[in-house]
N, C-alpha and C positions, 0 to 999 in steps of 0.2 A: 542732053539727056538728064545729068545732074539735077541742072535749074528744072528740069519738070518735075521730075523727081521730089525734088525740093518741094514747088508749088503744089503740088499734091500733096503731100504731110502738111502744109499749113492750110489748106481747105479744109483736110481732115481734123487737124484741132480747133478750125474758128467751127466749126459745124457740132464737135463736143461741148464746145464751151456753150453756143446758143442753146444746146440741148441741158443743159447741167443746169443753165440759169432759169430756165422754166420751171426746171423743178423749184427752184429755193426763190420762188415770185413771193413777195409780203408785203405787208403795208403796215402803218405804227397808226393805233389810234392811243386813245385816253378814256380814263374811267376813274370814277371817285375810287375811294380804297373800299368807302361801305360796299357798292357795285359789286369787288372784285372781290370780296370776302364774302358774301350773300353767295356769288354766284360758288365759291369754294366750297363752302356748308353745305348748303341744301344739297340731300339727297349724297353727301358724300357716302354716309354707314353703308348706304348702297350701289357704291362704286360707280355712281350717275351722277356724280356733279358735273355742271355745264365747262368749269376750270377747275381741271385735275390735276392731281401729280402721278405719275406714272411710277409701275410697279419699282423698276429699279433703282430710284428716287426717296425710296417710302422710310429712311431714318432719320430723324431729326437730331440733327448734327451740332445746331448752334446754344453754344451754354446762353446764360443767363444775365452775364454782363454784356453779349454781341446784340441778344436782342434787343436789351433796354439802349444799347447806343444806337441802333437802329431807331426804332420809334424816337428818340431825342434826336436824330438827324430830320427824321420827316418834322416834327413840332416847329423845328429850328427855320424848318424852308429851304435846307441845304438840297443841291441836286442828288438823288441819287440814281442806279443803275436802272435802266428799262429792264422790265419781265417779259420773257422771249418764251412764246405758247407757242404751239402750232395746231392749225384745224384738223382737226378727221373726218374726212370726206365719209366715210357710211356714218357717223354721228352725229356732226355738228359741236361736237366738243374740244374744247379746245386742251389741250395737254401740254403741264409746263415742260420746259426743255430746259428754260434756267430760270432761277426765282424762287422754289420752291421754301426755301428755307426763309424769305421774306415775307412772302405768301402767309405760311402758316405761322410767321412773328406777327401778324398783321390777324390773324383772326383769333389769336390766341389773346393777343393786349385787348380788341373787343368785343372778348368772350370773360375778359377779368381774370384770364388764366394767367397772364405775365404782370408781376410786378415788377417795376423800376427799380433797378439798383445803381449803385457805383457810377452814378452819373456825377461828372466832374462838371462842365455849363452850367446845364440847367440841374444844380445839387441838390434844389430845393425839392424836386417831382421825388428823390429818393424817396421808397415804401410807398409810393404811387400806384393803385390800378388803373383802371379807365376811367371806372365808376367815380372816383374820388374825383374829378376834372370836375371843371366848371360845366353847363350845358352851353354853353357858349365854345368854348373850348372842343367840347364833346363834335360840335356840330362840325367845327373847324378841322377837326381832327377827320374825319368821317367823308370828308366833303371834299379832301386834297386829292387831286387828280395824278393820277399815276400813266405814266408811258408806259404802253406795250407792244412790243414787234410781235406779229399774227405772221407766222409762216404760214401759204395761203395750201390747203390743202389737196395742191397738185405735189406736194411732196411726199413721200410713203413714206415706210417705216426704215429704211436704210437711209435717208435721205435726212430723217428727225435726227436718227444715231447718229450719224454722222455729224451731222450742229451739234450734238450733246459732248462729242469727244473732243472736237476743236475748242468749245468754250473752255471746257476742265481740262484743256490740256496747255494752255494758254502759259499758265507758272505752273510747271509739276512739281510741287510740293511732294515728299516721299507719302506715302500713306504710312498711319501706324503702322504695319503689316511690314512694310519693305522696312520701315526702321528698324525694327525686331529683329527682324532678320540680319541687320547689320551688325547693331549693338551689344542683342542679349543669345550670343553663340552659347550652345549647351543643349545637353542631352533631348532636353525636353522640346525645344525651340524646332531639332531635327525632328523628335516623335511626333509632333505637329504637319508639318511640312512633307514627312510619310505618308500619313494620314491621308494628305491630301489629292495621293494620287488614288485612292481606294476606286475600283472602279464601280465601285455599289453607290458609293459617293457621287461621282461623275454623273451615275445615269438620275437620280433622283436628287439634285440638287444644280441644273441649270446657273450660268452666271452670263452675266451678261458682260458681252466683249469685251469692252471697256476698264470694266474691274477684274477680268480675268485675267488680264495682263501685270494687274498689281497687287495678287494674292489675296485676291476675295475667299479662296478654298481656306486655307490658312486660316484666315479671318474668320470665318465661319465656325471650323473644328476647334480653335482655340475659346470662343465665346461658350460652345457647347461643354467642353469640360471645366471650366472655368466656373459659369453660372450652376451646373450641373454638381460641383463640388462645393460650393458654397451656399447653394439654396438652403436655408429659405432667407437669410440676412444676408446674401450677399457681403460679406467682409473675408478678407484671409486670415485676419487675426484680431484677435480680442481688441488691440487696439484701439481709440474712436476715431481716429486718423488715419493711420494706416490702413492700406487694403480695403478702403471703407466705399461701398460704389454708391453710398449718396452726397459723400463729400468730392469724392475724385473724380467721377465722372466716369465712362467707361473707358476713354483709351487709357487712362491713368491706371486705371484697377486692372485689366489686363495685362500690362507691363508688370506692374507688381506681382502677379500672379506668376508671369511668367520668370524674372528673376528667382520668386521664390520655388520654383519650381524646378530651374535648373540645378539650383544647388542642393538636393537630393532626390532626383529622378532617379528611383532604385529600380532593377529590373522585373522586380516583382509588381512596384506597381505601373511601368509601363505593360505589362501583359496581363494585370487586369484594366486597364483603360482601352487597353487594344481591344481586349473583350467586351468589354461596357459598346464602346463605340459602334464596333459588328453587329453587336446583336442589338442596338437601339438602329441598324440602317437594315437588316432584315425586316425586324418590326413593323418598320414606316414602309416599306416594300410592300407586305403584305395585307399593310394595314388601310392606307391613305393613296386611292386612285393615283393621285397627281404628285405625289412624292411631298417636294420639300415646298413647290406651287401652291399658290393658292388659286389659280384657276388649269386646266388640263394643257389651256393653249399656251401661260408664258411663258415665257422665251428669258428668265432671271428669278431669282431669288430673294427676297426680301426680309432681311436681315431680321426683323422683330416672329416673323413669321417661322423661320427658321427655328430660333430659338424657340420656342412658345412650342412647335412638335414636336425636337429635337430634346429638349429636357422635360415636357412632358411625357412621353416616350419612353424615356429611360426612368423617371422616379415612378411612372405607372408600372412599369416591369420590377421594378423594385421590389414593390408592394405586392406584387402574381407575379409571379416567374415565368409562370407556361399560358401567360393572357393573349388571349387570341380573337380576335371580333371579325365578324363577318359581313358587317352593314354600316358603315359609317354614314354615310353620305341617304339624302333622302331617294326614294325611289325614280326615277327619271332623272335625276342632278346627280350623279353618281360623280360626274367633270366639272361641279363647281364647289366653291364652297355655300352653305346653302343655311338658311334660318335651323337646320335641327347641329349645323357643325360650325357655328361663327366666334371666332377665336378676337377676342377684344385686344386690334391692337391699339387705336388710339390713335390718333394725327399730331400729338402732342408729347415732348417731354416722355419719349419712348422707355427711355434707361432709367427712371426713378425707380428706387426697388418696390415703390409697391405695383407698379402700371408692372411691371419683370415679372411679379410673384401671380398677377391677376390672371394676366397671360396665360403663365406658365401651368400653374394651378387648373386655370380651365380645360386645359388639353388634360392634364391628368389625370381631374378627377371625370369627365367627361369619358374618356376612353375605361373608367374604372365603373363608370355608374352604365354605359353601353352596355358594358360586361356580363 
């Protein structure tokens, strides 16, 4: 009775397994880089490019010396990692799952946006854009074919997530967030972390599994009073170094923020930040269909988008206290974001403070000139 027993739990797992591996069916082809940066641009501004990066993907992470060692890894001919998309069966679009940050190094160096730095090899390309390259070079550059794994689009949307959390969960490196948490104990660190359980917050700020596990809420309310207190320079102190979020970059200037923060969080002004915070998540409540979304249906949050509502929002109340708008969104698109409400955020070099300010600005003065 055991051994049958038995034999039937192993029919029942080889039967999951055949059924598991249907889904994750793929195949790897190749494509020049011009190919797969052509197909990234066009038509991106309007969230129809044929290879996309999906919502919860959408900050650009890698500084300025990772990129330029990249692009000197491809010149060089060294192997690098395959770009892992998967299809969508109602579109035909392929959506990154990992790569993105190569992807968008790759249309950035030729779009002339990335210059070469800190290249130790090839020293020489130092202050380098594309443009400067040879056409011979140009061609070469353009023309090296890159591996991609095409998950075949028998897989759905739990099925991509799931590929997206085993890739990044491969080395867990802490995220800022969890290190803060560790590091920079203090008053302020907890008012954050309070914050976070706000159930206003909760229902109009969606995260996706994956980062909700390692303090995305956090990450989020600390960027908003952060940028929100230092707008429109972004620095915490006079300094040119310190504090400075175009030298340090954002998890740099964050920590700073947040050190300087712990060491006099008084309680008057954590109850007015309590306050600020409240009443810029009513606002957005009352204000913007889809909350902290950028479309009604996702299912995440995307960090530049966030911000860009989120301190627009509060500097527009700034300005009108009792500002209250009725029609955001164009008539029928009430659930998307739409040509009369498009917030610039850029595929590129998110955190620079003027790409921060244009953002930010647009929602402000935007919900001030609605008004």
């Amino acid at each position: 009775m055991i051994l049958l027993n038995k034999k039937k739990s192993l029919d029942i797992v080889e039967e999951q397994i055949d059924e598991k591996k249907q889904e994750i069916d793929y195949d790897t082809r190749e494509f020049t880089i011009e190919f797969i940066v052509n197909k990234y641009l066009d038509k991106d501004d309007d969230d129809l490019s044929e290879i996309y990066v999906p919502e919860y993907q959408r900050e650009f992470v890698w500084d300025n010396n990772r990129q330029s060692r990249f692009i000197e890894s491809i010149v060089l001919g060294l192997p690098i990692p395959l770009i892992f998309v998967a299809e969508i069966k109602e579109t035909g679009r392929l959506e990154i799952v990992d790569g993105s940050q190569r992807v968008r190094t790759l249309a950035a160096f030729l779009k002339n946006d990335l210059k070469l730095n800190n290249l130790r090899t090839l020293d020489t390309l130092n202050g380098f854009f594309f443009k400067d390259l040879s056409e011979a070079r140009k061609r070469k550059f353009k023309n090296t074919p890159m591996r991609m794994i095409v998950l075949s689009d028998k897989a759905n949307e739990d099925v991509r997530n799931d590929m997206f959390d085993r890739i990044n969960t491969g080395s867990l490196d802490l995220t800022p967030m969890e290190t803060r948490k560790g590091l920079y104990r203090g008053n302020f660190i907890d008012f954050i972390f309070d914050c976070a359980n706000n159930p206003l917050f909760l229902e109009l700020c969606p995260i996706y599994k994956y980062f909700k596990k390692r303090y995305e809420e956090a990450e989020l309310i600390l960027r908003f009073f952060a940028f929100s207190e230092t707008y429109p320079n972004f620095r915490i102190s006079k300094s040119i170094h310190s504090g400075n979020l175009e030298n340090q970059g954002v998890a740099r200037f964050l920590d700073e923020y947040v050190i300087q923060k712990n060491s006099y969080f008084s309680i008057d002004e954590k109850e007015q930040k309590l306050q600020d915070f409240q009443e810029m998540l009513k606002f957005v409540k009352n204000t913007f269909p889809s909350g902290f979304k950028k479309y009604y249906d996702s299912d995440s949050t995307v960090r530049p988008y966030f911000e860009a509502i989120s301190v627009g929002s509060f500097l527009a109340l700034k300005e009108k206290q009792n500002l209250f708008i009725q029609h955001i969104w164009n008539i029928g698109e009430k659930n998307n974001q739409t040509s009369n409400f498009r917030i610039p955020i850029g595929r590129y070099r998110t955190h620079r403070p003027e790409n921060m300010l244009t953002r930010i600005d647009y929602v402000k003065n935007k919900l001030l000139d609605i008004n």
